[in-house]
C-alpha positions as CSV (number, residue, x, y, z in Angstrom):
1,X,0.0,0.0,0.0
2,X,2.6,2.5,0.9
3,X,4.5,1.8,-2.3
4,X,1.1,2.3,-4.1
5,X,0.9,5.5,-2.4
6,X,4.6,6.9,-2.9
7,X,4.1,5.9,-7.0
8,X,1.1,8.2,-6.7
9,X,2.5,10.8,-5.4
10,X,5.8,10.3,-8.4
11,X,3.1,10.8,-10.8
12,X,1.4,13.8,-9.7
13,X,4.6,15.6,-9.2
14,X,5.2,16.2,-12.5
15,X,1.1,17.3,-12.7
16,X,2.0,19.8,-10.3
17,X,4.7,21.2,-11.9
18,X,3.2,21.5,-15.0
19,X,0.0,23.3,-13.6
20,X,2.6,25.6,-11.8
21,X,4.4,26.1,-15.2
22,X,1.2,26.7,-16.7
23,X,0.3,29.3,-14.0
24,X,3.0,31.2,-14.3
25,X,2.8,31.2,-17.7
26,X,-0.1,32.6,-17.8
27,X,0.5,35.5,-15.4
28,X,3.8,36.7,-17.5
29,X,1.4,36.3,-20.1
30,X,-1.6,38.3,-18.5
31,X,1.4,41.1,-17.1
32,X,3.3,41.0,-20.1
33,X,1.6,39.7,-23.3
34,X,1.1,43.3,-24.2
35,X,4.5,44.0,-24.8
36,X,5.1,40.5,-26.5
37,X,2.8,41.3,-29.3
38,X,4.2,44.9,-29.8
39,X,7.8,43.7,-30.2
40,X,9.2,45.0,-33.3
41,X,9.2,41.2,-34.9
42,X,5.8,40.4,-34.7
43,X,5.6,40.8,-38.1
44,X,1.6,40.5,-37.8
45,X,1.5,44.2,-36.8
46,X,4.9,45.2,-37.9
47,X,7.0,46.2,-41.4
48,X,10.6,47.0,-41.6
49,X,10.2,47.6,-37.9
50,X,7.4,50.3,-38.6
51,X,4.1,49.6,-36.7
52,X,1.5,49.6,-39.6
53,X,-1.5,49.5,-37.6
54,X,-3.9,51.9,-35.6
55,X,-4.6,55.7,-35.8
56,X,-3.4,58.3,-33.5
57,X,-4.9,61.5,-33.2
58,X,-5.3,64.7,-30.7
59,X,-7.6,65.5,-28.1
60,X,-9.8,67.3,-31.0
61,X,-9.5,63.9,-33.2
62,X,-6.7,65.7,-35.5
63,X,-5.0,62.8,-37.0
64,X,-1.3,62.3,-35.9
65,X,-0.4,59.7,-37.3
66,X,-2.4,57.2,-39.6
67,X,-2.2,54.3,-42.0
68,X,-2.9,54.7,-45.4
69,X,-2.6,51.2,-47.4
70,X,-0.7,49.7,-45.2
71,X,1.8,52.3,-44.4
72,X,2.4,55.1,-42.2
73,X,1.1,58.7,-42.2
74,X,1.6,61.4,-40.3
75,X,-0.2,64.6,-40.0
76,X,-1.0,66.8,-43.2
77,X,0.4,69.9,-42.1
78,X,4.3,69.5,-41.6
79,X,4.0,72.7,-39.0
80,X,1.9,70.2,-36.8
81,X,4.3,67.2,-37.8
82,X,7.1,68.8,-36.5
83,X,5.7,70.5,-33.2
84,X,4.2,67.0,-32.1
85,X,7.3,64.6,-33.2
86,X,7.9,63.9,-29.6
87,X,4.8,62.9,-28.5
88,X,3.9,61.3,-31.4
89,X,7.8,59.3,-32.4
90,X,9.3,58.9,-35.6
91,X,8.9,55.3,-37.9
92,X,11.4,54.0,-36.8
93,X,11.3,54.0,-33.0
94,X,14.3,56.2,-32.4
95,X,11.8,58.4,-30.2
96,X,11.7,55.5,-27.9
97,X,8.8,57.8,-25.7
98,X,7.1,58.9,-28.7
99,X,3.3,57.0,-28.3
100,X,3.6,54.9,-31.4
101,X,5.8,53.2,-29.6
102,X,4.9,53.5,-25.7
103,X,0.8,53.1,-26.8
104,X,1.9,50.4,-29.6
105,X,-0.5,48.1,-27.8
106,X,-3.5,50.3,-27.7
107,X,-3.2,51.4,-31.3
108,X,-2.9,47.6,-32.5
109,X,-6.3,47.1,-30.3
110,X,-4.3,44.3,-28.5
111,X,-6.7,42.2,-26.0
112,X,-6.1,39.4,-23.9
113,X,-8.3,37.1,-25.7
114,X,-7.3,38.1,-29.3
115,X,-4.0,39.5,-29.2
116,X,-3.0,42.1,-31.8
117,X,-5.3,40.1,-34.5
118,X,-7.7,42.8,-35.7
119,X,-10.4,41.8,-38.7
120,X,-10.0,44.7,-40.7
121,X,-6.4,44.8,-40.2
122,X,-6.5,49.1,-39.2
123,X,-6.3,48.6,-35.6
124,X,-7.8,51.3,-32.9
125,X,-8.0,54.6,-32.8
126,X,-6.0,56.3,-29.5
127,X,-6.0,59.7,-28.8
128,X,-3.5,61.7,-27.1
129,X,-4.1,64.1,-24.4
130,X,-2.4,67.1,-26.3
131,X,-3.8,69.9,-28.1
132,X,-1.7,70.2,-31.6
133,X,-2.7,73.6,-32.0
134,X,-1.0,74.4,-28.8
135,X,2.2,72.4,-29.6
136,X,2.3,74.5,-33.5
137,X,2.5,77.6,-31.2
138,X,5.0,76.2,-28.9
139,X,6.8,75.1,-31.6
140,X,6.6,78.8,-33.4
141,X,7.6,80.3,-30.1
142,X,11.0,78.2,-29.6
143,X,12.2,79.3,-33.2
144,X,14.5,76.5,-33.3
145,X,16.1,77.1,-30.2
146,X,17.0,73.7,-28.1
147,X,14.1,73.4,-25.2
148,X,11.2,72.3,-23.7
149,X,7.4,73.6,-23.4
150,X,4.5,71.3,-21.2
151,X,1.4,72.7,-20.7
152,X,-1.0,70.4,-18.5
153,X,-4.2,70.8,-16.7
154,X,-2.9,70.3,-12.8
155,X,-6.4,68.9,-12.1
156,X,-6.8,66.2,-14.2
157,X,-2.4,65.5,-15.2
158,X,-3.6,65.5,-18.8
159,X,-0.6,67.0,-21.2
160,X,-1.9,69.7,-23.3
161,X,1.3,70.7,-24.7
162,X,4.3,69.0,-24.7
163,X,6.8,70.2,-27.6
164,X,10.7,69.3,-27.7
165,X,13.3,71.3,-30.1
166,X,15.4,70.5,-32.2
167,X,12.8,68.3,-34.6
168,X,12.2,67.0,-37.4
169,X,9.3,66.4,-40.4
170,X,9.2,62.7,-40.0
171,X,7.9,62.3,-43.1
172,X,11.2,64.0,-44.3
173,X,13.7,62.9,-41.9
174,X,17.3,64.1,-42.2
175,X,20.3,62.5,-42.2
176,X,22.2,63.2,-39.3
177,X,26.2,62.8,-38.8
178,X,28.2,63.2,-35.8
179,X,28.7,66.6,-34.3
180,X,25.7,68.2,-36.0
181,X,24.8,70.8,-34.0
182,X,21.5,71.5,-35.9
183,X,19.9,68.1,-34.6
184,X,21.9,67.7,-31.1
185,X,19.7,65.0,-29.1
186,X,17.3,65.6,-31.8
187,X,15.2,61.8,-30.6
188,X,15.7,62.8,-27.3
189,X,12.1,64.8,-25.9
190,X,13.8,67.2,-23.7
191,X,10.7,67.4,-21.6
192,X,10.6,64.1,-19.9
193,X,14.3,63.1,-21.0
194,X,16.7,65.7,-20.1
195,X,17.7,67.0,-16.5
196,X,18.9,70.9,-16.5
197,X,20.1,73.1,-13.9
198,X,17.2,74.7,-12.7
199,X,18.8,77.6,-10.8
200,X,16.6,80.4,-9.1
201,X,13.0,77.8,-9.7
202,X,14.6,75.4,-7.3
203,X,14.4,78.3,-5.0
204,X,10.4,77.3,-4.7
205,X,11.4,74.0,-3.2
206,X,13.9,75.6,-0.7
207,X,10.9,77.9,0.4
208,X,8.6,75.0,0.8
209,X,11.2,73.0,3.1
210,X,11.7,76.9,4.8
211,X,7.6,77.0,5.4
212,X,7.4,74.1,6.8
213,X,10.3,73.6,9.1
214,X,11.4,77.0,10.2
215,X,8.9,78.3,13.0
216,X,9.4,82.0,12.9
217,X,10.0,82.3,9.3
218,X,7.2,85.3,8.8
219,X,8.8,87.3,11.6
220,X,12.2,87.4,10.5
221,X,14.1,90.1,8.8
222,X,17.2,89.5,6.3
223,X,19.8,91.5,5.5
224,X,21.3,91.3,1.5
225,X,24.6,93.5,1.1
226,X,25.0,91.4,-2.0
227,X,27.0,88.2,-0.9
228,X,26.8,85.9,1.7
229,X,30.1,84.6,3.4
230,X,30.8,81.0,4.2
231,X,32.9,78.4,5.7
232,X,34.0,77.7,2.0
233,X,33.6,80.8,0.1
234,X,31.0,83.6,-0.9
235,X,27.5,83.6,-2.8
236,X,26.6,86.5,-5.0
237,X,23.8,87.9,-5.5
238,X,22.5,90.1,-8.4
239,X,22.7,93.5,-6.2
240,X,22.3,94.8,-2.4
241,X,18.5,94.2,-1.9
242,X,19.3,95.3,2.1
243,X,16.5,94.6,4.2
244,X,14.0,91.6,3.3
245,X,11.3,89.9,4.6
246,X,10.8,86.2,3.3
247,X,7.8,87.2,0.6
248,X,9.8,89.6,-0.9
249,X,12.7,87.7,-1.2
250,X,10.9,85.0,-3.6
251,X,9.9,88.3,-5.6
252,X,13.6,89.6,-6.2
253,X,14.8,86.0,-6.1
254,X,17.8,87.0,-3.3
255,X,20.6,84.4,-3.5
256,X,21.7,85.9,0.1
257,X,18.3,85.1,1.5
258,X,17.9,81.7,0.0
259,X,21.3,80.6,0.5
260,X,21.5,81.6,4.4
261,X,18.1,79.3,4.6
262,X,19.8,76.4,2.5
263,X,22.2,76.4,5.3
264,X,20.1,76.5,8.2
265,X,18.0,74.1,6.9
266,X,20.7,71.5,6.1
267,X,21.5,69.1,3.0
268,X,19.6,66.1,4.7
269,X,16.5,67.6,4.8
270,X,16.6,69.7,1.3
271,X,17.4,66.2,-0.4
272,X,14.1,64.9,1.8
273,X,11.9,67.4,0.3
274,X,13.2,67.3,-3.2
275,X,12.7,63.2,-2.9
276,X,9.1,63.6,-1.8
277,X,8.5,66.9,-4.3
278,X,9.7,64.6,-7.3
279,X,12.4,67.0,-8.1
280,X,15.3,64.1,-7.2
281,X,15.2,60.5,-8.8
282,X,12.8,59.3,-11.6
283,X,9.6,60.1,-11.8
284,X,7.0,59.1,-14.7
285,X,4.6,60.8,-17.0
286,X,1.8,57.6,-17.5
287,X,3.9,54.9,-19.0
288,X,6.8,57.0,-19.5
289,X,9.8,57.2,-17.0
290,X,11.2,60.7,-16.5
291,X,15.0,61.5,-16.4
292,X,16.4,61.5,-12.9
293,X,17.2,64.8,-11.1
294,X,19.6,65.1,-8.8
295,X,20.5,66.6,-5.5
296,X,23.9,66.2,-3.9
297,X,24.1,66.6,-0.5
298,X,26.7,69.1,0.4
299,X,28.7,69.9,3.4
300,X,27.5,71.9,6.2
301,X,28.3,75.5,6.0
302,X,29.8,75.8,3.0
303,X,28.9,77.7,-0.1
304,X,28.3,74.7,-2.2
305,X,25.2,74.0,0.4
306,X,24.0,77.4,-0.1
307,X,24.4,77.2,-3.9
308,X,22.4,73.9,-4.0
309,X,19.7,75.8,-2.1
310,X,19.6,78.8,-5.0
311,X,19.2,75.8,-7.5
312,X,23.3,75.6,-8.8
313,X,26.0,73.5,-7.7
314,X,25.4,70.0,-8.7
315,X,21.3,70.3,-8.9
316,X,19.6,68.9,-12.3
317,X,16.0,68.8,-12.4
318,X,13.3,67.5,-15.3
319,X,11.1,69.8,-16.7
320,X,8.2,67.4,-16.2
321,X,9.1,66.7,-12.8
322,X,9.1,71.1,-12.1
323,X,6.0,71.0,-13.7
324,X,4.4,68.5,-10.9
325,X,6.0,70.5,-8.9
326,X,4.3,73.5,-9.7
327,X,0.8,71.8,-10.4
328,X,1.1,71.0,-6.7
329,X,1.8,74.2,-5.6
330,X,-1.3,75.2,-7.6
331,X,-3.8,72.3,-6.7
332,X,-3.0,72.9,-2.5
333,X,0.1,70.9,-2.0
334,X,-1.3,67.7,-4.3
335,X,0.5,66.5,-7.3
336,X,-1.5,64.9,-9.7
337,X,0.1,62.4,-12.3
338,X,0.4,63.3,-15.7
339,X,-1.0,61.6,-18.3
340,X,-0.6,61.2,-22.0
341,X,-3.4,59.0,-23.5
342,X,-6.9,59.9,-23.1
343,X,-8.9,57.5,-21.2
344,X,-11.2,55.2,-22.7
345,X,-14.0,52.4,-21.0
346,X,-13.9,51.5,-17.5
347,X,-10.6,53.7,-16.6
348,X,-12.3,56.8,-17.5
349,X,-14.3,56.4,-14.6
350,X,-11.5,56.4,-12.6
351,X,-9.8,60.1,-11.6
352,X,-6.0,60.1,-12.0
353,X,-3.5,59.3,-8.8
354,X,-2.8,62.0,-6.9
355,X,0.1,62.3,-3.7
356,X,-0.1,64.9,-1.7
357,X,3.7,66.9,-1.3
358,X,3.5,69.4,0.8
359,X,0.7,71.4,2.8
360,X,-2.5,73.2,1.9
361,X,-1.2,76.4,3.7
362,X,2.2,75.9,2.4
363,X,0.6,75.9,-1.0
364,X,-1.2,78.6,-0.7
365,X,1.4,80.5,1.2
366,X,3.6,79.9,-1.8
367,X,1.5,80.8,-4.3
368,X,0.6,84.0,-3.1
369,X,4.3,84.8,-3.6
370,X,4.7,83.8,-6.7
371,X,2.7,86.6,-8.1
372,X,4.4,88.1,-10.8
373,X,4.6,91.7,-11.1
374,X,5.2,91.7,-14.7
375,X,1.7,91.6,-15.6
376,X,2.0,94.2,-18.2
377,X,4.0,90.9,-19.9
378,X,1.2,88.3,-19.3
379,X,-2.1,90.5,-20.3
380,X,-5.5,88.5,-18.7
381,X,-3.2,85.9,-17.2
382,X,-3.1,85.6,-13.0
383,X,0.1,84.7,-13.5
384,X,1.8,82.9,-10.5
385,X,5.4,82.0,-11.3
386,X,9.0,81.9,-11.0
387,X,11.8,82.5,-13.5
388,X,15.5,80.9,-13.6
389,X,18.3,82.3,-15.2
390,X,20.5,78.5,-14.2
391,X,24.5,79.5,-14.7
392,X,26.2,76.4,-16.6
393,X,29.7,77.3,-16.9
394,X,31.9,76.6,-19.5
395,X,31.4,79.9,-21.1
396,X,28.2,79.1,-22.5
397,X,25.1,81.1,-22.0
398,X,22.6,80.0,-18.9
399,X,19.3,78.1,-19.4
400,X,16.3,80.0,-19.4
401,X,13.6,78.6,-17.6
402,X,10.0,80.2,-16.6
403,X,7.1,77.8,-14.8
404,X,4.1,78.5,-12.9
405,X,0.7,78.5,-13.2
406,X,-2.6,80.6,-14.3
407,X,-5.4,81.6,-11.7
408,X,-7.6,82.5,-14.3
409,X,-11.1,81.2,-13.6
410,X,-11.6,77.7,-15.1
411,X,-8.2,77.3,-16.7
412,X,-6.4,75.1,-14.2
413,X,-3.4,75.5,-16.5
414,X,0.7,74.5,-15.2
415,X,3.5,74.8,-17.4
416,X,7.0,74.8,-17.4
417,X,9.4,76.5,-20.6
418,X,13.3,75.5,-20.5
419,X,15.3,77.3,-23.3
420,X,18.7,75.7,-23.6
421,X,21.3,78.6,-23.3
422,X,18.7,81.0,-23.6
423,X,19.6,83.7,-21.1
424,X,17.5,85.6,-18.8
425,X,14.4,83.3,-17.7
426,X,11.8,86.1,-18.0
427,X,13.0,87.4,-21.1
428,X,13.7,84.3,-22.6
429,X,11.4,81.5,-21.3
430,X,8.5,84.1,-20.2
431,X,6.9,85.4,-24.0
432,X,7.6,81.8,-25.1
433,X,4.9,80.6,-22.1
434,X,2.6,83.5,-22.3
435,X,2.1,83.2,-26.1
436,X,1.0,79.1,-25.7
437,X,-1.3,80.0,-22.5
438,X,-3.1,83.0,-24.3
439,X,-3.6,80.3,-27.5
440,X,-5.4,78.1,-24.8
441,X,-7.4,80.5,-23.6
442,X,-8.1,81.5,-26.8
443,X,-9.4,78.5,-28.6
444,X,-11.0,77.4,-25.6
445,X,-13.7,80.4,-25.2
């Protein structure tokens, strides 16, 4: 009997492993068959390496990108092909965050049961959650000049605007060799996959970490003569602002002020609040994972600390991660994530995730000082914002950035606007973010 009983047991071993095997199978296969069937060499969906299925098209149901017997369109106009090339990729996949790659899956209509068979052979239609007209004027505004724009709706995290430079017609795409300056990281889409010095906008996250951990913050009085001596060395600052109180030194952006905080604050717990605010590490935009800012934690006392609280020394930042940043400041202290892809079915029901990052007050506090005084600049806009003119050495000229957000009555609008090299960050960065926010408003009344 018990040798009846120990062959019984032999034989469903190998039962039990195959169900396991089966089981697992079929998990990888739940988890991961939607990547399987939008690998380049499933040659059901796939020509040459170019996805030849499904239709792409913007929030207004402008087509993107189509297929027109079998092979790949893009847009008509090639003003509108060249502002959405990031969002949208190239045919060959070099955009490797462009959606016809990242949303390969949705535009082949891939489902559990059927795979990426489709009857008709066209696929699904997806649409993005950009506005094209916005990224034409975007693209207009950068004139060719290496940068980012993102416009989203802080509310909701959909992307309204999201325009990289350099770019290309895809349609028409150039040859590129080595040290061609005219298409520098041309596949790369500067606004989820490039880190810059972000210089005086980082100064918003050293005032958040400043609210929140320094009691008697409102009472206090600073003192700018124009530098601020350290253990290490001296931070400048643009002129003698002499006597400050904290609100006004977010409004003349005082390195003195912001660097004397950095250092009472302390390294440990700036790098905590840029972890938790996004700014530091990788962060994602839907499927997409960001490029990873950075935050080095300098010694006590010494000017590099101070500098890192300004936004120089080692700092990098994404411009999609500033732009959570700044949604947050706008939605009271909650950061809603971004999104690319309108949703369709079941998960439209659903509102997007949202973490909160710092408090309502702080958020509010905050925002109340960002209100720029250039108004005369930003006509009908309650523009709340901060510029960054973000010193890169080398001889070359700093980056320009300008993000914030609008107050204006039911345009819960974000953005952020990096110019490569540009300059001043108002000067620079400001028109280019004014002009794409006064086209929203625009077409949307």
């Amino acid at each position: 009997m018990k040798k009846v009983k120990n062959r019984a047991l032999y034989a469903l071993l190998p039962a039990a492993i195959t169900i396991l095997g089966l089981l697992l199978y079929i998990g990888k296969f739940t988890f991961n068959g939607n990547q399987w069937a939008s690998a380049t060499f499933n040659g059901t969906v796939y020509r040459g390496g170019v996805l030849t299925t499904g239709t792409l098209t913007d929030r207004n149901g402008v087509v993107l990108a189509g297929i027109d017997d079998g092979k790949r369109t893009f847009a008509d106009s090639a003003e509108t092909r060249r502002a959405t090339l990031h969002a949208v990729g190239d045919l060959h996949g070099n955009i490797g965050t462009g959606a016809l790659t990242i949303f390969a899956p949705e535009l082949m209509g891939y489902n559990i049961l059927t795979g990426a068979y489709s009857r008709t052979g066209e696929g699904k239609t997806a649409a993005l959650t950009i506005d094209s007209r916005l990224n034409v004027e975007a693209y207009k505004a950068l004139d060719g000049r290496r940068g980012a724009v993102m416009v989203i709706n802080y509310k909701t995290g959909e992307i309204l605007c999201m325009v990289s430079s350099p770019t290309f017609d895809p349609l028409s795409p150039p040859t590129i060799v080595d040290g061609d300056a005219a298409f520098e990281g041309v596949y790369l889409n500067r606004s989820i996959s490039s880190a810059y010095t972000p210089g005086s906008t980082f100064k918003l996250l050293t005032a958040v970490a400043a609210i929140e951990s320094i009691r008697d913050l409102p009472d206090r009085v600073f003192e700018c003569d124009g530098s601020l001596k350290t253990d290490s060395g001296e931070v400048t600052c643009i002129r003698a602002h002499g006597k400050l109180a904290f609100d006004d030194a977010l409004a003349v952006s005082c390195n003195v002020v912001f660097g004397s905080l950095a250092l009472e604050i302390g390294a440990n717990k700036l790098s905590d609040y840029a972890g938790r605010a996004g700014l530091s590490g990788r962060g994602t935009v839907g499927a997409i994972t960001t490029a990873s800012g950075n935050f080095d934690k300098a010694e006590p006392g010494t000017a590099d600390l101070a500098w890192s609280g300004i936004g120089q020394y080692n700092n990098t930042v994404c411009p999609a991660s500033m732009l959570r940043f700044v949604g947050a400041i706008a939605n009271g202290g909650v950061a809603t994530e971004m999104s690319l892809l309108e949703k369709t079915g079941i998960s439209a029901i659903f509102s997007a995730r949202t973490s909160r990052i710092m408090r309502n007050s702080t958020a509010v506090q905050l925002g109340e000082m960002m209100d720029y005084h250039s108004q005369q600049n930003f006509p009908g806009l309650e523009m709340r914002a901060k510029s960054g003119t973000a010193e890169v050495g080398g001889g070359k000229s700093p980056h320009a950035w300008f993000t914030g957000f609008i107050e204006n009555e039911g345009y819960p609008l974000a953005f952020v606007v990096v110019v490569e090299n540009g300059g001043g960050g108002t000067a620079i960065a400001g028109p280019i973010a004014n002009r794409v926010l006064q086209a929203y408003i625009k077409v949307e009344q």
